[in-house]
Structures are given as structure tokens and as C-alpha cells.
N, C-alpha and C positions, 0 to 999 in steps of 0.2 A: 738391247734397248737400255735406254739412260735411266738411271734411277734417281736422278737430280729432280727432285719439287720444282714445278714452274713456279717463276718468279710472281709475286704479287705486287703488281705498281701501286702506289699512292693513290689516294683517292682525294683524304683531305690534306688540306693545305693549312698553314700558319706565312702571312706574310709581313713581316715588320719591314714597314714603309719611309723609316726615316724618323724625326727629322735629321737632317746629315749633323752633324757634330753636337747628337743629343745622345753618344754610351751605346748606339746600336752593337760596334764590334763588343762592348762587355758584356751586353745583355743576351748576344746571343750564346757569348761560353758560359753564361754564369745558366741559360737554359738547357743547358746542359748534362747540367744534373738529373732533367726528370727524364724518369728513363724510355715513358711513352712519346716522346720529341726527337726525329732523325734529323740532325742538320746536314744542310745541302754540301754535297759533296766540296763547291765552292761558294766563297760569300761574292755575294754580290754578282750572281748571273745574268742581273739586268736580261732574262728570257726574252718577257713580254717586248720590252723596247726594241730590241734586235729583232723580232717576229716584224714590231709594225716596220721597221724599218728598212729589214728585206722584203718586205709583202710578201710574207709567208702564207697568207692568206687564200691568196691569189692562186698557188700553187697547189694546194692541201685545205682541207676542211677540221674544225675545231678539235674533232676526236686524234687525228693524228697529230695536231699538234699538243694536243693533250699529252700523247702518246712519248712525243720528243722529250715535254716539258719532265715527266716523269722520272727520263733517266740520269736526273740530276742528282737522284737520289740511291746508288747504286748500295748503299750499304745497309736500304731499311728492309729490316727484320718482320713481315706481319704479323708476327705473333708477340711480337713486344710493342712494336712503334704505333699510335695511333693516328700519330700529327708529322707532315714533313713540312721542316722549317727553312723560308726562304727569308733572306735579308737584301733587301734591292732600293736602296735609296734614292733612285731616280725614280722611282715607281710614283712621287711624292713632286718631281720640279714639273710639272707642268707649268708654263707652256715652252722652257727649254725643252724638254723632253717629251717625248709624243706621250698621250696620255694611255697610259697602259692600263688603265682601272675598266676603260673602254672592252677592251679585246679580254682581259680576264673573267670578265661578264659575262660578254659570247660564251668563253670556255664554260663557263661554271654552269650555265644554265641549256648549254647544247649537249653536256655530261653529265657524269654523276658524280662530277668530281663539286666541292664546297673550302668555300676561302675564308680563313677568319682575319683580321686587322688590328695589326699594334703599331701608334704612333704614339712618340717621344715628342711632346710640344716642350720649347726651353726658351727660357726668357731672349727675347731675340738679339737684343742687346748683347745680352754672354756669350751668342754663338758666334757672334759676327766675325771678332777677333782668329776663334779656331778654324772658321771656314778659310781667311784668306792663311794662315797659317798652313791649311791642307793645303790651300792651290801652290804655296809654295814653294811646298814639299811635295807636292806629286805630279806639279805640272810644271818642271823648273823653265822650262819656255814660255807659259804662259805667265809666268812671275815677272821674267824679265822682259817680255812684250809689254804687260800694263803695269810696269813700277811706279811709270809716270803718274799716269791713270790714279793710282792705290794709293800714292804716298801728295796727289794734288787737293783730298782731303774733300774734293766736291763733286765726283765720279761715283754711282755707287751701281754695285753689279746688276744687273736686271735676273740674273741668275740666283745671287744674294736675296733679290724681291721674290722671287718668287717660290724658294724654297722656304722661308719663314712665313709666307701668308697661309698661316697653319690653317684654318677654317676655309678658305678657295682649295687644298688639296688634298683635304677632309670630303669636301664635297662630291667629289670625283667617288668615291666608295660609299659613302652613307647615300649617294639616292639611288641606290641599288643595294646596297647590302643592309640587313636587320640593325639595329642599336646592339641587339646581344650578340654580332657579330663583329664589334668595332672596341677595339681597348683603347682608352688613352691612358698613359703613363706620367705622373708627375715626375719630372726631370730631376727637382730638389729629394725629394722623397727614396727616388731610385739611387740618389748617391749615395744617400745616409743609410736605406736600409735593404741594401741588394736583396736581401733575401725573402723580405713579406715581398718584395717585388716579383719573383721566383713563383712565389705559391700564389700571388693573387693571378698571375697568367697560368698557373696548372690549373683554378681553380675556374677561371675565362672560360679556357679549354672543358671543362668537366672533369677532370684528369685529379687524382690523388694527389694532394697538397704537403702530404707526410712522406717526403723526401728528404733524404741527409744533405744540406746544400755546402758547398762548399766554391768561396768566393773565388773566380779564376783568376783578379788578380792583374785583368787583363790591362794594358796602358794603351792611352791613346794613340792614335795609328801615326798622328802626323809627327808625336813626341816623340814617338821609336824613331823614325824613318831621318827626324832633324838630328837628335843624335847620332844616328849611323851615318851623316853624309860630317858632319865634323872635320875629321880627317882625313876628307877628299875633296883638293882645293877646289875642282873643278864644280862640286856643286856648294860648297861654300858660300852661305849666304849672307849678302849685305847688311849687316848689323842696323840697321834703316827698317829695312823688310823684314828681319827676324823677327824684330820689335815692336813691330806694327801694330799702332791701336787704335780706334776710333775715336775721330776729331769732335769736339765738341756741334759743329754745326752737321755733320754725316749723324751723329748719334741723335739731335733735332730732325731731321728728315727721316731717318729709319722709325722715330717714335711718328710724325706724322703721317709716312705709308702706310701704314702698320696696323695702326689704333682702330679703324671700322672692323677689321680682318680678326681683330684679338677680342675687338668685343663680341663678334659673331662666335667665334669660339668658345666665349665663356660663357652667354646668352644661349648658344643651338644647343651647343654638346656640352653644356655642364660643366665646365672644363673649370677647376680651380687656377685662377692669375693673380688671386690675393696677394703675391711676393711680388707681381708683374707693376710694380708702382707707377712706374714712367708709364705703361698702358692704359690705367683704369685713372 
């Protein structure tokens, strides 16, 4: 007979939801530090999405996929970890992406499994640049499919929209989940001071805030990946597209989409945008 402890799955969850190119890859190594937080074996399992999108549903009932969602986490400890951390920034593009807040619900409330919520809201304006920056660098086909498109200055992603309409993918979580289950993170704040950022999610969580922190340090995904392609012609980028920044009249339009959605943000969920000038 085995004398191996059966394994103990997770129960609760941490899931930070984006927004995309608002420091999630930093924030999840600088969480790192506390020692009650298991992160997921990989970033970005987009679970949920692939569930609704194979109608995994259809097949299995919430406990078993509960069951599946679980073994993301093969390395949590239950006598140390209290939280296992998932980072899924698609969980947050609705209506590019199926809305996964949907079927987490189901889970949470068909189990006895419980979700908490961390989004990064950042001036939309700042992100716009990194987001087509990422498509550059991680989608070099889709770069050079809409160069046109990107660099015609009156094109703007519908993808784009709908990832920064921070309060419409807010919504999706807060009308089902508590207020004291929902973090928002001020973007300015978490660059300057990673680490009260550290304690006030240990302190979200309930979790011991007197931990040794130490900054990871970590660099943005698309800045790594654009240096590593440097000296390989083939993905060698158009110093056009490298450079890419938002034209005076796209930066007029993203402040006009925007503005009802930012004030809902900072009216519903208290959301500090005092820096957000072009918004308010």
C-alpha cells in the first residue's frame, strides 16, 4: 500500500483578469513572494475560454470541470498555499472572446470552490501603443496582414475597444461577485511602488502582509520577444511598425469611445482617473 498523502486540489482561486498590457506578467512574479499564493503552473491558461469553446459543458458537469481546472496547479502545497493564482487576460475581451465570467459562476456556485478578482485599469491612451506593439511581436502575421489597416491612422481594433472599456468588462464579475471580492489596482501607483502593491493583494486576500518582497524585475513580454527577433531577418520589423504611435485624430476617437465607460469606472467602482485628464 502507498504511503503517498492524497493530493489536495484547490478550492480558492485568485484570478487577475487583465488589463492586457497593464504589468500583469510583473505582478504575477512580484506575487510571488507571498508564500500563501501557488501560481499556475502556466500563465495564461485561458481555461474558462477553451471550456466554452469546446462545449465542455455539454460533455461533463461543473464539478468535473472544476476537477480539470484544478490540475493547473500541480505543485500547490495545502499546508502552505491558501490561494491558486491564475492570470488569463482574455477572461477581460469580451465580446472578442466568449465571456468566461459566465461559466466561472456556474463553477463557483455549483462547488465549493470561490473566485477573488484583480484588474489593472491604465490610462487607455498609454496602452494602446503596447498593445499593437504585442500584436507585432507575437502575432508577426497579423502585423503584416493589417499594416495597412494600423499605420492608415483611421482603423481602430474593435479588439482594442473592447479590451480598454474597463467598466463594460468589470461588469461581467461585479454582478455576481461581492465588492470584497473585486481589486482594482492603480496602474501609476503599481509602477512606482511594487511592493505596497504586494501587501495590499496579500491583504485583499486576508493573507499576512509581512513578507520579505523582492522586485522580479520582470520586463515587458513584447520588449523581450522584440529584442530576441533583432537578429533574425525574417522577423525583422518595419521600423514604420516598430515605431508605431497614435495619430492625433485615433487618439480623438479612442478619447471619444471611451469616456462614458471611464466614467462608469470611476462613478460605479470608485476607481481613481484623476491622472486620466483626456477622460474626465
Amino acid at each position: 500500500m502507498s504511503n503517498e498523502k492524497p493530493k489536495i486540489a484547490p478550492t480558492r482561486f485568485m484570478l487577475i483578469i487583465g488589463a492586457m498590457k497593464s504589468g500583469t506578467t510583473k505582478l504575477i512574479h512580484d506575487l510571488d513572494c507571498i508564500p500563501e499564493i501557488c501560481l499556475s503552473a502556466r500563465k495564461e491558461t485561458n481555461f474558462f475560454i477553451k471550456a466554452i469553446k469546446e462545449d465542455r459543458l455539454s460533455q461533463t458537469n461543473e464539478s468535473s470541470l472544476l476537477a480539470k481546472y484544478q490540475n493547473g496547479w500541480p505543485s500547490l502545497n495545502p499546508l502552505k498555499h491558501q490561494y491558486a493564482l491564475e492570470v488569463s487576460t482574455s477572461y477581460a475581451k469580451v465580446p472578442v472572446q466568449p465571456m468566461a465570467a459566465g461559466l466561472i459562476r456556474r463553477v463557483s456556485e455549483s462547488t465549493s470552490s470561490s473566485f477573488k478578482v484583480i484588474y489593472i485599469p491604465r490610462i487607455p491612451i498609454d496602452a494602446v501603443s503596447p498593445f499593437y506593439r504585442h500584436a507585432f511581436t507575437s502575432y508577426l502575421a497579423w502585423a503584416r496582414n493589417h499594416r495597412i489597416a494600423v499605420l492608415s491612422h483611421d482603423i481602430l481594433s474593435r479588439h482594442l475597444l473592447a479590451i480598454y472599456s474597463y467598466a463594460k468588462q468589470l461588469e461581467k464579475f461585479s454582478s455576481w461577485l461581492s465588492r470584497e471580492s473585486l481589486l482594482l489596482i492603480n496602474f501609476s501607483m503599481f509602477t512606482q511602488a511594487p511592493a505596497e502593491i504586494a501587501r495590499e493583494v496579500a491583504r485583499f486576500l486576508g493573507l499576512d502582509s509581512c513578507f520579505e518582497f523582492e522586485d522580479s524585475g520582470v520586463r515587458h513580454s513584447s520588449d523581450a520577444r522584440l529584442e530576441s527577433y533583432r537578429d533574425i531577418a525574417e522577423y525583422t520589423l518595419p521600423p514604420d511598425l516598430a515605431n508605431w504611435k497614435l495619430s492625433s485624430s485615433q487618439r480623438e476617437t479612442i478619447i471619444h469611445l471611451l469616456r462614458e465607460d471611464i466614467k462608469r469606472l470611476r462613478e460605479v467602482y470608485e476607481f481613481d482617473t484623476s491622472e486620466w485628464t483626456e477622460f474626465n
